[in-house]
C-alpha positions, 0 to 999 in steps of 0.5 A: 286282133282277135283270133280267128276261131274268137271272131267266127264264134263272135260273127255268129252272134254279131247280127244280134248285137244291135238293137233296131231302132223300132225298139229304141226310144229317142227325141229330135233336135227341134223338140221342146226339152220339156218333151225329152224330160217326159220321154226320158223320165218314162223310158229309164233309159240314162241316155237316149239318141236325138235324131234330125228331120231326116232321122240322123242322129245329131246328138245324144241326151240324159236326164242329167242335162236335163236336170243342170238346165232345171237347177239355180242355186236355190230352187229347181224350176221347169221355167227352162225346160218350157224355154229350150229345145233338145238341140239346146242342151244336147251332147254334140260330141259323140261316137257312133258307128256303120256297123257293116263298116266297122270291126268288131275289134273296134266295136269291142274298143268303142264300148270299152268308154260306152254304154252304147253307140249308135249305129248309122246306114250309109246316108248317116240315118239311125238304125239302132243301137249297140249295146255293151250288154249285147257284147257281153252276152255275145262273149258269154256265148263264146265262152260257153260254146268255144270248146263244143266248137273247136278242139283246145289243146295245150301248146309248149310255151317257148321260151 
């Protein structure tokens, strides 16, 4: 459990946490996988978001599985990525959060193994993102303005 005086600071700047999705690139499901390859070869992202029809997020996708579908043993060949969709080869198995639902304990927790998690209304429609550079500014901010905040003195440890 954070302090409290930690999680006000933290409230703070938790609006800015998320990174809307009008700003993030992605990919649906039912896309040929050639597309994805272009998005995500123009965008530099390691990973983007797939959405479905009704802009949920089912899955999530690299350039790295991507690439394992273009590889045989000898050669790489675009054959596959003219033959496949998104929903083919994409990550199925993945965290993602309601923010208004979630703590930011376990946001914090979340991004400990994620780079990212994407974030969902209600109805399970994309929102945005969440990134764990968001939090690391964040915590950059309470620790540069913990002190202007609250007065800090030293409490005897008890033994």
């Amino acid at each position: 459990m954070f302090s409290p005086s930690i999680q006000r600071l933290l409230e703070e700047k938790s609006g800015s946490f998320i990174i809307p999705a009008t700003r993030i690139a992605f990919v649906e499901a039912d896309n040929p996988l050639y597309h994805a390859f272009l998005i995500l070869t123009r965008v530099k992202y390691s990973k983007i978001p797939v959405l479905d029809e009704q802009s949920r997020v089912v899955g999530l996708l690299s350039l790295a599985m991507i690439t394992d579908k273009m590889l045989t043993i000898d050669e790489i060949t675009l054959a596959p990525l003219n033959k496949l969709k998104v929903k083919n080869v994409m990550q199925t198995d993945f965290d993602k959060i309601n923010f208004a639902q979630t703590t930011l304990e376990t946001q914090l927790h979340l991004l400990v193994d994620n780079a990212f998690l994407p974030v969902v209304n209600d109805h399970g429609v994309f929102q945005g993102l969440l990134t764990r550079r968001e939090w690391i500014k964040a915590f950059n901010y309470v620790a540069h303005n913990f002190e202007q905040t609250y007065q800090v003195t030293k409490r005897p440890v008890n033994k």
